[in-house]
N, C-alpha and C positions, 0 to 999 in steps of 0.2 A: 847372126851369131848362133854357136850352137848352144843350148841353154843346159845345166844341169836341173832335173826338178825333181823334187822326194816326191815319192806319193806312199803316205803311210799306210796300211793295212792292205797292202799291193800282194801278196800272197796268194789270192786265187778275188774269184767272183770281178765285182766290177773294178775294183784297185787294178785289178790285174788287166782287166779292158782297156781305164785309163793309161796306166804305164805301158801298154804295148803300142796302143795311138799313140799317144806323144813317142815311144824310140823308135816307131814308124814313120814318124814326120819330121825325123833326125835329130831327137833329143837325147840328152844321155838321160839314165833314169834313174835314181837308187831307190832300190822295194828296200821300205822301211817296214818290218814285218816284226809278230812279237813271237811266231811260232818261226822257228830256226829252219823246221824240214820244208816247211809251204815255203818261206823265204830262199831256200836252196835250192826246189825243184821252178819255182816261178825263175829264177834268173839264169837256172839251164837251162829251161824250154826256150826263154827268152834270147840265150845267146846261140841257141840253137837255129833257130830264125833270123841270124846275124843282125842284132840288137844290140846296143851299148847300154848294158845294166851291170850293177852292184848290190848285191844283198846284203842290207845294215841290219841284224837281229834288236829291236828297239821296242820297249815298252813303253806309249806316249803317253802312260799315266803315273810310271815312276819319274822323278827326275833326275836319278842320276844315268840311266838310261836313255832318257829324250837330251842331256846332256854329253854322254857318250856320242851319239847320233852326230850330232854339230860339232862335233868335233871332226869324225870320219867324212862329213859331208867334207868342210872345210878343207881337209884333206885334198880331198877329190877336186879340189876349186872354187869351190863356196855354190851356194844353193842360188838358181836366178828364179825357181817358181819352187810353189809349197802347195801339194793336193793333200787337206785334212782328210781324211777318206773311208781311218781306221777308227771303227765303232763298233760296238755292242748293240745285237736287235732280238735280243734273248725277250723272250715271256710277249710275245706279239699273240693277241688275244686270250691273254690267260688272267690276270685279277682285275680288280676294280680299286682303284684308288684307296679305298677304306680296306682291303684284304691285302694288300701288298707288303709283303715284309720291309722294314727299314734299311735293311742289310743290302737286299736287293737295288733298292732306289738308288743308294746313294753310291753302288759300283757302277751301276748305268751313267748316272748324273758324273762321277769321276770321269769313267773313262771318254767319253763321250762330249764333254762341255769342258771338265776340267784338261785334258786330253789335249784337245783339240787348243786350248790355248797357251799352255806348258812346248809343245811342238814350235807354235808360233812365235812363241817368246823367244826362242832359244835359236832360230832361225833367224829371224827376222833384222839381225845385225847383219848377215851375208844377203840377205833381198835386197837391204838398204844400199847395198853396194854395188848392184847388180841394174844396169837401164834397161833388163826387161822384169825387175822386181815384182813378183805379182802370187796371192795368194787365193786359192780357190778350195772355200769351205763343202763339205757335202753336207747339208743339212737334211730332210726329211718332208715331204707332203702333209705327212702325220702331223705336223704340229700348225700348220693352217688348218686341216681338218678338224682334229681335234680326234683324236683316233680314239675309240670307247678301250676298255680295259688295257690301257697301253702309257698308262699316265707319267712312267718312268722314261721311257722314252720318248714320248712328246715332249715332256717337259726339257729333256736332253735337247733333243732337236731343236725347240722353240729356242733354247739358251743360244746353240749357233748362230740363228735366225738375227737374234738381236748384237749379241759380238761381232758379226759380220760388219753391220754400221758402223759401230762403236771403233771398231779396228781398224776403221776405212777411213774415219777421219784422223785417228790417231797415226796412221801409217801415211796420208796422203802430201802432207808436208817434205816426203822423203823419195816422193815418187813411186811409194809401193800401193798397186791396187788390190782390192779384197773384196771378192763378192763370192755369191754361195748358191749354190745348183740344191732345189727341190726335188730330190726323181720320187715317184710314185714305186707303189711298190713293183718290184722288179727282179727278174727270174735270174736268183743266183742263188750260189751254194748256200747262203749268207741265208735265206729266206727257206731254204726247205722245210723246215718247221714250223711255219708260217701254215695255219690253220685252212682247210679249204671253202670254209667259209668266210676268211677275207680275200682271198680272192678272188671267189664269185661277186662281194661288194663290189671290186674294182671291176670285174667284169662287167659287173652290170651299170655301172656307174662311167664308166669312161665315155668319152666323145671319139674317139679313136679306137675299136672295137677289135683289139688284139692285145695278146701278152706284151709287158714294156719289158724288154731287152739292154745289157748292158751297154750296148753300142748306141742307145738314145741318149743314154746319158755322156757317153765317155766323149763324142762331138761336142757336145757345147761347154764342157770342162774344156776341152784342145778350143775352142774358140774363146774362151773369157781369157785365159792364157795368153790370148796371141794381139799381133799387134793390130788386129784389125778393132779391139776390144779396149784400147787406150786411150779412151777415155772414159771407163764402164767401171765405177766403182761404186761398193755399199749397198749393190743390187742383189736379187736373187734373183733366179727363171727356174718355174717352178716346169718340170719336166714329168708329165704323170701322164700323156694321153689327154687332156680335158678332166681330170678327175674331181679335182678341188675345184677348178671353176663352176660344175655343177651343184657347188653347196654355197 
């Protein structure tokens, strides 16, 4: 079957890696994006490359928005996979839990955990319908490690980490599966301001002794997806090179 699947914050970096593997592998795709121009140019490159995409402009932290969304999808045929994808990785090496403004934490912590399950909510009636129903969280390395001045978004991540379960059995009765890809950090637009002193951590800590690339990750998203992976739920594979296994 050919599968329709969102993948939200598909707009550029690794969203946009995932969504080109899966409409590569003959899936239709809709870039669920919150910026309209990145959402516009990702689905012309993409149809460019003779791809079957749709750009939905969608904010997975508003809900009349992530409500909008499920509608257009619906539209289109109903949703048969869900890549959680779109996050916030703002202030990566910058306070310490006791400096962190309030303000800060809790738009990381929305958009990012609350986000990520507002999306699913609203989805998750067209998965339930769908026999290859299946949802593929991105969660973070960061929050096994325990990533130093980064507490807002650990914490975010950690939230996915545990939803993912929690989702898995609540979804499994219905035959939808839900697990959640760990990637390490990893060279996207997404990360450029990412300090060069956590990188050289990763550097020097990896078991695997090069930069991780979006294409590490966006492979075992298209595998948890597929039917080779049907019976794989409430998992995560954490994807960093060896990074976390060394702590």
């Amino acid at each position: 079957m050919t599968r329709l699947v969102v993948v939200t914050g598909s707009g550029r970096g690794l969203g946009f890696d995932i969504a080109e593997r899966l409409a590569r592998a003959g899936d239709r795709i809709v870039i669920a994006e919150k910026n309209a121009d990145l959402a516009e140019r990702a689905a012309a490159t993409l149809h460019e490359r003779g791809l079957d995409v749709t750009a939905v402009v969608a904010d997975i932290a508003d809900k009349a928005s992530v409500e909008a969304l499920a509608t257009a999808v619906r539209q289109l045929g109903g949703a048969d996979a869900l890549v959680n994808n779109a996050a916030l990785a703002d202030g990566v090496g910058g306070d310490t839990f006791w400096e962190l403004e309030e303000g800060f934490f809790q738009r990381v912590m929305t958009v990012n955990a609350y986000g990520t399950w507002l999306v699913s909510k609203h989805l998750f009636p067209q998965l339930a319908q769908s026999p290859a129903g299946a949802i593929v969280n991105i969660a973070s390395d960061a929050a096994l490690y325990g990533s130093p001045r980064l507490v807002h978004y650990v914490g975010s991540k950690g939230a996915v980490l545990a939803m993912t379960r929690s989702m898995a059995r609540d979804a499994g009765p219905s035959g939808v599966r839900v697990n959640a890809v760990a990637p390490g950090l990893t060279r996207v637009e997404a990360t450029e301001s990412v300090p060069a002193s956590r990188y050289r951590l990763y550097e020097d800590n990896r078991v695997l002794p090069r930069d991780q690339q979006p294409n590490d990750v966006s492979g075992v998203v298209q595998f948890l997806l597929s039917d080779a992976a049907g019976f794989i739920t409430g998992q995560t594979i954490v994807v960093d090179g060896g990074f976390v296994m060394g702590h």
